[in-house]
C-alpha positions as CSV (number, residue, x, y, z in Angstrom):
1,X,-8.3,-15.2,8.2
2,X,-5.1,-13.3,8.9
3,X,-2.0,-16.0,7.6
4,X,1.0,-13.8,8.6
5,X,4.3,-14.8,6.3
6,X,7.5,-14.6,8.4
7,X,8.7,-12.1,5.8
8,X,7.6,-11.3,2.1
9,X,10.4,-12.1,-0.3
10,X,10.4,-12.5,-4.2
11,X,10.3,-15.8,-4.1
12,X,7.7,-16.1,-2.1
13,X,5.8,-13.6,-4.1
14,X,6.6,-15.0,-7.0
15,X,4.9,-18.2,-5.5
16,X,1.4,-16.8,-4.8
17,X,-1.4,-17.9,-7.4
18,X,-4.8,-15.9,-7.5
19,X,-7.9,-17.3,-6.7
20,X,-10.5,-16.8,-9.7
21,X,-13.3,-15.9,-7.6
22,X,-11.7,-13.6,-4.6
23,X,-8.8,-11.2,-3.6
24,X,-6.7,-13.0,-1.6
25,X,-3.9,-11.3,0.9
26,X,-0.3,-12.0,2.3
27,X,0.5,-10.2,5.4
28,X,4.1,-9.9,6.3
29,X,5.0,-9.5,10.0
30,X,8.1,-7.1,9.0
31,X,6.9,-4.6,9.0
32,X,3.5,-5.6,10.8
33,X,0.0,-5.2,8.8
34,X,2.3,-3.9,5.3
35,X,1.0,-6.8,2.9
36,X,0.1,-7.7,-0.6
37,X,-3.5,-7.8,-2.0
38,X,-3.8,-10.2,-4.7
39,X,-6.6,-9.4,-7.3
40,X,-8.4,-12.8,-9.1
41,X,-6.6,-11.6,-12.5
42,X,-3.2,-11.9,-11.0
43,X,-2.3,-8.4,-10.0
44,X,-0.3,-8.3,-7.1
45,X,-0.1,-4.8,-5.2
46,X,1.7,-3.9,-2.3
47,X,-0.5,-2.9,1.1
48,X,-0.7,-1.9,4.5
49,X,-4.0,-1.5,7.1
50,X,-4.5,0.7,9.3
51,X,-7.1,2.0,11.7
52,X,-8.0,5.7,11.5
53,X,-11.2,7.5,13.7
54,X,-12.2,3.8,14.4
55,X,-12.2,2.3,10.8
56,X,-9.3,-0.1,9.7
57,X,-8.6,1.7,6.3
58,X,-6.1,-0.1,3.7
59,X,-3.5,2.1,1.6
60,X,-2.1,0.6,-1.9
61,X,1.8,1.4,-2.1
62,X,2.5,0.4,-5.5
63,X,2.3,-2.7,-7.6
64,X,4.8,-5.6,-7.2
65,X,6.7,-5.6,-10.7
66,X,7.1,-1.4,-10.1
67,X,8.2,-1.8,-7.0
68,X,10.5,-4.8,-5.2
69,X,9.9,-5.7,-1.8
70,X,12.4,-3.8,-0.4
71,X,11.2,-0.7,-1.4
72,X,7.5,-1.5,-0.7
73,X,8.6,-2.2,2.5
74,X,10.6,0.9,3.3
75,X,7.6,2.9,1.8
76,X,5.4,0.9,4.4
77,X,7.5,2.2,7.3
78,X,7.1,5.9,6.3
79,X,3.9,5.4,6.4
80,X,3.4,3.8,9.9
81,X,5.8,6.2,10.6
82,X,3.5,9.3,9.3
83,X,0.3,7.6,10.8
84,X,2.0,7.4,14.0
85,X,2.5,11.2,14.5
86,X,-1.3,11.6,13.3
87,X,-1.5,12.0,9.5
88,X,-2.9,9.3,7.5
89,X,-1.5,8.7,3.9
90,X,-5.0,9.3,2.5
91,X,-4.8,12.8,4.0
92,X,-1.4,13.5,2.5
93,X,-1.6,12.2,-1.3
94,X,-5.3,13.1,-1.2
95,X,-4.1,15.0,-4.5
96,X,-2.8,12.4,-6.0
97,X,-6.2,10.4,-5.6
98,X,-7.9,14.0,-7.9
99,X,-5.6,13.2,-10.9
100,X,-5.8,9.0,-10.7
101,X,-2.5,8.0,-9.5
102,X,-1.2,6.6,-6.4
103,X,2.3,6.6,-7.6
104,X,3.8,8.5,-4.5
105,X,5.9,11.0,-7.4
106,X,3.0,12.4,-8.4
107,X,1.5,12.2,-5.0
108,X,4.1,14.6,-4.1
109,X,3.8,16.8,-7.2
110,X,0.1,16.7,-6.2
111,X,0.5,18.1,-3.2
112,X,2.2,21.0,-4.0
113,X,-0.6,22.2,-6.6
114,X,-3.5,24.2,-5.2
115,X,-6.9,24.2,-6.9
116,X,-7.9,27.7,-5.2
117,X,-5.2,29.3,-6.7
118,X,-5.6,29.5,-10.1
């Protein structure tokens, strides 16, 4: 079930233990649905969900340790921002997905490239 945190912080972060036998998730209400996904080996990784064509859909930003909260979280609201005016970030970095990364640098340098042309 959905435990919304007032806001994700370091500390509380820092707080969060794995469970051995399931991802586990802390949802933030600031901005709403931007979380973190917490693997059973420890990895923490920044989040959001959203719904797309009927489907809730979840996006990983970057992992916590790369990335502090506060840029997660600005990253989050670009997002909403983008999937607001229709595009979904798995439509725009689909690039990025081609070569294995997520990082939204090479996203971008992704994007740019076009198969059909060479």
């Amino acid at each position: 079930m959905r435990q919304p945190m007032p806001r994700l912080t370091m500390t509380r972060i820092d707080k969060l233990k794995p469970d051995p036998e399931r991802e586990t998730f802390a949802w933030c209400t600031d901005p709403r649905r931007f979380g973190l996904r917490i693997s059973p080996t420890g990895r923490k990784t920044f989040i959001i969900e959203y719904g797309k064509d009927g489907r809730t859909r979840r996006y990983a930003i970057g992992t916590f340790g790369r990335l502090t909260v506060d840029q997660a979280r600005a990253h989050a609201k670009e997002l909403f921002a983008e999937i607001a005016k229709g595009a979904g970030p798995i439509q725009n970095s689909q690039a990025g997905f081609w070569f294995g990364c997520r990082s939204p640098e090479t996203a971008q340098i992704a994007d740019k490239f076009d198969p059909f042309e060479i």
